[in-house]
C-alpha positions in Angstrom: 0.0 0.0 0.0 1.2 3.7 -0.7 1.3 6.2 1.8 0.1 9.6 1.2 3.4 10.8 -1.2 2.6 7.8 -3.3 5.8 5.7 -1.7 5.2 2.2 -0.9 6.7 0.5 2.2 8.4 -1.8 -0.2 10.5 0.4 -2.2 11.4 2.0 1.0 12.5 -0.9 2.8 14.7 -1.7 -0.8 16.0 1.2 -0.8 17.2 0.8 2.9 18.7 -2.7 1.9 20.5 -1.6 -1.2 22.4 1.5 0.7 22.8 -1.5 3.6 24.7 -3.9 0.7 26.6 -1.2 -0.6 27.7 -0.3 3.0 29.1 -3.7 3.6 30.5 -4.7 0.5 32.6 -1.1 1.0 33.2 -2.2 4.5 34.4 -5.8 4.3 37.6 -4.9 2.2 38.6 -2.4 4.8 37.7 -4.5 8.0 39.9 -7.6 6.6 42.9 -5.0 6.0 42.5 -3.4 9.6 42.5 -7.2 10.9 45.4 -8.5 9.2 47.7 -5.1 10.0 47.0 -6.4 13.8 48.0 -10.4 12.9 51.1 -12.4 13.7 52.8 -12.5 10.5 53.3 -16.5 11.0 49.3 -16.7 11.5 48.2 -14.5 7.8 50.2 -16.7 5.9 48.7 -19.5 7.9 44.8 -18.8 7.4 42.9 -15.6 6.3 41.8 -13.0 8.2 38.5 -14.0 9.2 39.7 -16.8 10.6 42.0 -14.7 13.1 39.5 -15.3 16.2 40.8 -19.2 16.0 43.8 -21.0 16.4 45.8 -21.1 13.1 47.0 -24.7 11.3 50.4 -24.5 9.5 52.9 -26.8 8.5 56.5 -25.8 9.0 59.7 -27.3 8.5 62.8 -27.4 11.3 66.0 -29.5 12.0 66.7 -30.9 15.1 69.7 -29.4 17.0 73.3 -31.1 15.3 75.4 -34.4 17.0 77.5 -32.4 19.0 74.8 -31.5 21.4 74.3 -35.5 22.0 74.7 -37.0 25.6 74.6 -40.6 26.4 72.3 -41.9 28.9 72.1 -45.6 30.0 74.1 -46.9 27.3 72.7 -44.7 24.4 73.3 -41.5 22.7 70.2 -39.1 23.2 69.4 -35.7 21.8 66.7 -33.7 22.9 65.1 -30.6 23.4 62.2 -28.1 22.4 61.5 -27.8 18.5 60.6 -24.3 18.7 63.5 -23.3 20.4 63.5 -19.9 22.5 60.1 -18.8 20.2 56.6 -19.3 21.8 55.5 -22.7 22.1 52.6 -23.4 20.1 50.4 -27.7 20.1 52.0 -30.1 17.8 49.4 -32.5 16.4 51.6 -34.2 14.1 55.4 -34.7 12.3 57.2 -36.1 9.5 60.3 -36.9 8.2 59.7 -35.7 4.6 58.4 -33.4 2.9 55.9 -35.6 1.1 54.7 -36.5 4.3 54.9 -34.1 7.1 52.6 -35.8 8.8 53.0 -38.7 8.6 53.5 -39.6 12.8 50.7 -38.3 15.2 52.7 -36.2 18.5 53.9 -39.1 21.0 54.4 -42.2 18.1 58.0 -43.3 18.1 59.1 -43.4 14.5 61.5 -45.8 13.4 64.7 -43.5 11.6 66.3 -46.9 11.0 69.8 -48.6 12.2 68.0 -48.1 15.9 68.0 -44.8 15.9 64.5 -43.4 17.3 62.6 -40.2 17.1 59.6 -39.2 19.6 57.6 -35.4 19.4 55.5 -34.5 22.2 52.5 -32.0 21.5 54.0 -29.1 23.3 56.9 -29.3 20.7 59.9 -31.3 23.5 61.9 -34.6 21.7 63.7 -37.2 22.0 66.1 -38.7 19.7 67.7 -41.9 20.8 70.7 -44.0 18.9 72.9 -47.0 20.2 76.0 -45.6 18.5 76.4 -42.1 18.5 75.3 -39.3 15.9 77.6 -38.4 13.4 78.0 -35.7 11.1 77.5 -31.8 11.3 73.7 -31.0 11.0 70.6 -32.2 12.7 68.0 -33.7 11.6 65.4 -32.4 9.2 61.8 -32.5 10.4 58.8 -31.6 9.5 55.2 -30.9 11.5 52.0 -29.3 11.6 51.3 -26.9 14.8 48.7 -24.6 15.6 48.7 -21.4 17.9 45.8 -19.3 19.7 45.2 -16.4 18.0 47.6 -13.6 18.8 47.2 -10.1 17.5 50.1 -7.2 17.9 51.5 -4.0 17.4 54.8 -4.4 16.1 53.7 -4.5 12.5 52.8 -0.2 13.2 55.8 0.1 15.1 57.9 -1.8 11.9 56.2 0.6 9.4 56.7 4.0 11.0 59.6 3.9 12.4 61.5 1.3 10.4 59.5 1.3 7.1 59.9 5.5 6.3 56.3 5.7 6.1 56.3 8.1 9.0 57.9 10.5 7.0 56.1 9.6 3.6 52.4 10.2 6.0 54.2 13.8 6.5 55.1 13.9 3.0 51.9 13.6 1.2 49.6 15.8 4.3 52.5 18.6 3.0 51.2 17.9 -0.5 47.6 17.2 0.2 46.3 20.0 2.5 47.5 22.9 0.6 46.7 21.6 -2.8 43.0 21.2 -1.0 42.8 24.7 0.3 44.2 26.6 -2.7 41.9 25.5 -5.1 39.1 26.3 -2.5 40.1 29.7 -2.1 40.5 30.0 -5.7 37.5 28.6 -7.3 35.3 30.2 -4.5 35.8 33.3 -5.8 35.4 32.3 -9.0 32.2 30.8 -8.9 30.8 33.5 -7.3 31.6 36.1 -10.1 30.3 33.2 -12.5 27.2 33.1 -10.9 26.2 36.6 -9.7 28.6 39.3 -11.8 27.5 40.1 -15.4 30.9 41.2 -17.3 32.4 40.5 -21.3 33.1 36.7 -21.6 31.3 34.9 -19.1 29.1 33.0 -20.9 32.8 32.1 -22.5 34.7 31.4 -19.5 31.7 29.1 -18.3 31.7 27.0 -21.6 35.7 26.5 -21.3 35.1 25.6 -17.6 32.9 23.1 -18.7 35.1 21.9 -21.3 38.2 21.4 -19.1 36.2 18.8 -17.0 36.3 16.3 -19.9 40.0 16.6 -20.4 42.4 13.5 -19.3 44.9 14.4 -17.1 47.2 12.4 -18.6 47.0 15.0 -21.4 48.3 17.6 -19.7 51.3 15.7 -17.7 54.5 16.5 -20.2 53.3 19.6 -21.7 52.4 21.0 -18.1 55.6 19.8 -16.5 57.5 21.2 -19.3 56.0 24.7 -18.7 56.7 24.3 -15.3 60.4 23.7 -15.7 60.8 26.2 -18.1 59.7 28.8 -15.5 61.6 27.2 -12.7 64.7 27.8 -14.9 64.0 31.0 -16.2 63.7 32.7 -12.9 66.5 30.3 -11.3 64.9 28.2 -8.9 64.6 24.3 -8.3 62.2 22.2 -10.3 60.4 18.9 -9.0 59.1 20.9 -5.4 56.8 21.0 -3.7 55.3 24.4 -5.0 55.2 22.5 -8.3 52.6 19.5 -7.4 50.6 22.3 -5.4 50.3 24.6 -8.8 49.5 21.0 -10.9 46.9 19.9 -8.1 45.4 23.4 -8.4 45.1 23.2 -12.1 43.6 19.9 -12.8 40.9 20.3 -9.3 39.8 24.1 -10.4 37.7 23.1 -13.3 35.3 20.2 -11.3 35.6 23.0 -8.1 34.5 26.0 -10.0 31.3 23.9 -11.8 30.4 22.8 -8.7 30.5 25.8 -6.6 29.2 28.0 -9.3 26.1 25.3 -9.3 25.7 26.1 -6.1 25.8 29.7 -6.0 23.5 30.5 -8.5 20.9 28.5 -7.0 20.6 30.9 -3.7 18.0 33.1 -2.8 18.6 36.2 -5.4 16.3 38.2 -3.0 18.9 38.0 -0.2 21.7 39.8 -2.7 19.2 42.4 -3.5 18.2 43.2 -0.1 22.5 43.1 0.6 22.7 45.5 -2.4 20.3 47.6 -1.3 21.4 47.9 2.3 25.2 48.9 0.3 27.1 46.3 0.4 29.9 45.1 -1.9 30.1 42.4 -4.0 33.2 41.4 -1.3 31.2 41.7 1.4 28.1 40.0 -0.1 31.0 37.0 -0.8 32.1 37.0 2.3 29.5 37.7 4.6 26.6 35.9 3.2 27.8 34.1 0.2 30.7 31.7 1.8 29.0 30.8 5.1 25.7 29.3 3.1 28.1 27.6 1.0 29.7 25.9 3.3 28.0 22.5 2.7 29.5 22.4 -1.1 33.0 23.5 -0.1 33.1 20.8 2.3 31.8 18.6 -0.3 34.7 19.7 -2.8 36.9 19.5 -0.1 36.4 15.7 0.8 36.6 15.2 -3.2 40.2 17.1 -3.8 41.3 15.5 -0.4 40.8 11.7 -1.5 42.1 12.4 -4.6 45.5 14.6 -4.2 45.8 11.8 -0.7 45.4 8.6 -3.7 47.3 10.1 -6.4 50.6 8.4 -7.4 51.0 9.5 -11.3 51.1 13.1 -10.5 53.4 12.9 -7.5 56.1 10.9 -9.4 56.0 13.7 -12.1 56.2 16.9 -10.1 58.5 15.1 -6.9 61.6 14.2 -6.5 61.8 10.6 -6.0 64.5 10.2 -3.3 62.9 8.9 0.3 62.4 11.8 1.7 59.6 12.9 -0.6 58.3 9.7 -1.3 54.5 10.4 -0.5 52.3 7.5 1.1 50.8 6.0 -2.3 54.7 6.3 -3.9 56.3 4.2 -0.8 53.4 1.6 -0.7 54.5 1.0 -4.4 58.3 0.9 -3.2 57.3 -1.5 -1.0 55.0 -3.7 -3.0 57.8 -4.5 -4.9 60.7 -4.8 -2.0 58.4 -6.7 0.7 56.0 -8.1 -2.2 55.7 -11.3 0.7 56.0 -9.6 3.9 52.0 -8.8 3.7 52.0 -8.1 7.3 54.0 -4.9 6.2 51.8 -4.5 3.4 48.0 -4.8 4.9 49.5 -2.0 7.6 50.8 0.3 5.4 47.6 0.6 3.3 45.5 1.3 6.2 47.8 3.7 7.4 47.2 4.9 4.3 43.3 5.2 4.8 43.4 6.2 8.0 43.3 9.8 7.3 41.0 9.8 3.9 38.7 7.8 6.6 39.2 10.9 9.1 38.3 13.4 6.6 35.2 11.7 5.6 33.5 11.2 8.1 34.0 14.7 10.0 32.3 16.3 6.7 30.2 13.6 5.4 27.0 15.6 7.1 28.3 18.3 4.4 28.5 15.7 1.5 25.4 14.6 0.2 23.6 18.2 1.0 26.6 19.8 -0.6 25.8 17.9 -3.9 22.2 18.1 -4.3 21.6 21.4 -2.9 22.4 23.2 -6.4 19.7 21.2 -8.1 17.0 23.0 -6.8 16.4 26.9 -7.0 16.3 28.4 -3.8 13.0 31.0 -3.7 
């Protein structure tokens, strides 16, 4: 049945489940990389992360400690000891002697090594090898078993990153990039729009169309030809190329198109009464903007803002154009390449520097999301 504005419970409640979906599928992604940054490297190559709440299964290969640490007791030689040394102990359910079979003898069995010699593996990890004649040569024996461990969930992987990683310094590196290259365009475009919207000069009708036009444009496009300008003015007035005033300028460039549309969308769709009655009362067109303009847009800015944020915070391709690329300016996305290809199977170092490097986009998001969706659709509708 449909209520009085002609919207059936139905395509509420589907509408309700669809966002729910959506939510989830966004959040699952994130939740398994938050859950294996916090998991004993040992246990994520072991199982996945949503098994981390239970003991983890692995096989592993050892050797058993060489001859020379033999001592003969009752008439035979013995070796014996702990398999996992000085590490934690973890429940042995089984052993083998090769590979093919590693486990091939349940924990307790004595297995038969041949010529008398013996081998017995308790389940929390101590042995006993026995011979009648003693061991000879210079290694131990190989062995292999199948041990599980509680789960066990730790900080080190953050403290390996930051401190031992560089990504510290590349998490300073790209908010130096990111926070200016998302104010300056703000401040920019804000202006902007507003003339757009509510100043009748020569060529605006002009300047709107190219606006508009420059939104369909690839940044690749622009990458050598923008970088080459860029250079040449760097050299012309003396100064070093590949800084970080360059990536600010390129960021401004390639975000002021989308900003200015947007805001301008925005602007025109308030109250023309309430500039009137501004104008009337004798105000500028800089107070207007400042006074009345910028506070009711602040849902839109905030809306560009989380837009320029996530993008300049993502970006790789313009950062390894405009940066140097020694470690010190490495930004996040640039050193979580570095390291996808140094510590491509060290994924403990892997899963924690990607949610280091969400950490903040995450932040951002959800102190302005409030802003974000009334930011958007706000313009669509004429204010009266």
């Amino acid at each position: 049945m449909a209520n009085a504005r002609g919207k059936s419970f139905l395509g509420k409640f589907g509408v309700h489940l669809a966002v729910l979906v959506f939510v989830i599928i966004w959040t699952i992604p994130t939740l398994g990389i938050l859950v294996s940054s916090l998991r004993d490297k040992d246990q994520i190559i072991a199982s996945g992360w949503w098994n981390a709440f239970a003991s983890s299964t692995q096989t592993e290969a050892g050797r058993l400690p060489a001859p020379e640490s033999q001592v003969e007791k009752d008439g035979k030689f013995v070796i014996e000891g702990n398999i996992f040394g000085d590490a934690p102990a973890r429940e042995v359910s089984a052993f083998g002697l090769r590979s093919a079979a590693p486990t091939q003898y349940t924990v307790g069995e004595t297995a038969d090594l041949g010529d008398g010699v013996t081998l017995q593996i308790n389940a929390d990890g101590s042995f006993v090898m026995t011979s009648p004649v003693a061991f000879e040569g210079t290694r131990g024996q190989r062995i292999y078993y199948a041990s599980s461990a509680p789960p066990r969930f730790t900080t080190e992987n953050y403290e390996t990153v930051l401190f031992s990683e560089g990504i510290g310094r590349s998490f300073i590196n790209s908010l130096t990039v990111t926070v200016p290259a998302t104010i300056i365009p703000i401040m920019i475009a804000a202006f902007a729009a507003y003339a757009l919207a509510w100043m009748r000069f020569p060529g605006r009708a002009l300047i709107i169309a190219t606006i508009i036009g420059l939104l369909v444009v690839p940044l690749q496009m622009t990458l050598i030809p923008l970088l080459q300008l860029y250079n040449g003015v760097a050299l012309f007035f003396g100064v070093p190329s590949k800084t970080y005033l360059g990536i600010w300028l390129a960021h401004t460039g390639f975000g002021l198109p989308f900003a200015i549309y947007l805001l301008r969308s925005y602007m025109a769709g308030l109250p023309k009464e309430l500039m009137e009655s501004a104008r009337i009362d004798g105000a500028s067109d800089f107070e207007i903007f400042l006074k009345i303009v910028l506070p009711l847009s602040f849902p839109v800015l905030a809306s560009f803002a989380i837009f320029q944020f996530l993008w300049v915070w993502n970006d790789l391709l313009v950062a390894m154009v405009f940066l140097k690329t020694d470690a010190s300016e490495l930004v996040l996305t640039a050193k979580l390449n570095a390291l996808l290809g140094s510590r491509g199977g060290d994924w403990e170092i892997l899963t924690t520097s990607a949610f280091v490097t969400i950490l903040v986009p995450l932040a951002v998001f959800f102190s302005l999301q409030r802003y974000f969706v009334r930011g958007l659709l706000a313009g669509s509708v004429k204010g009266g």
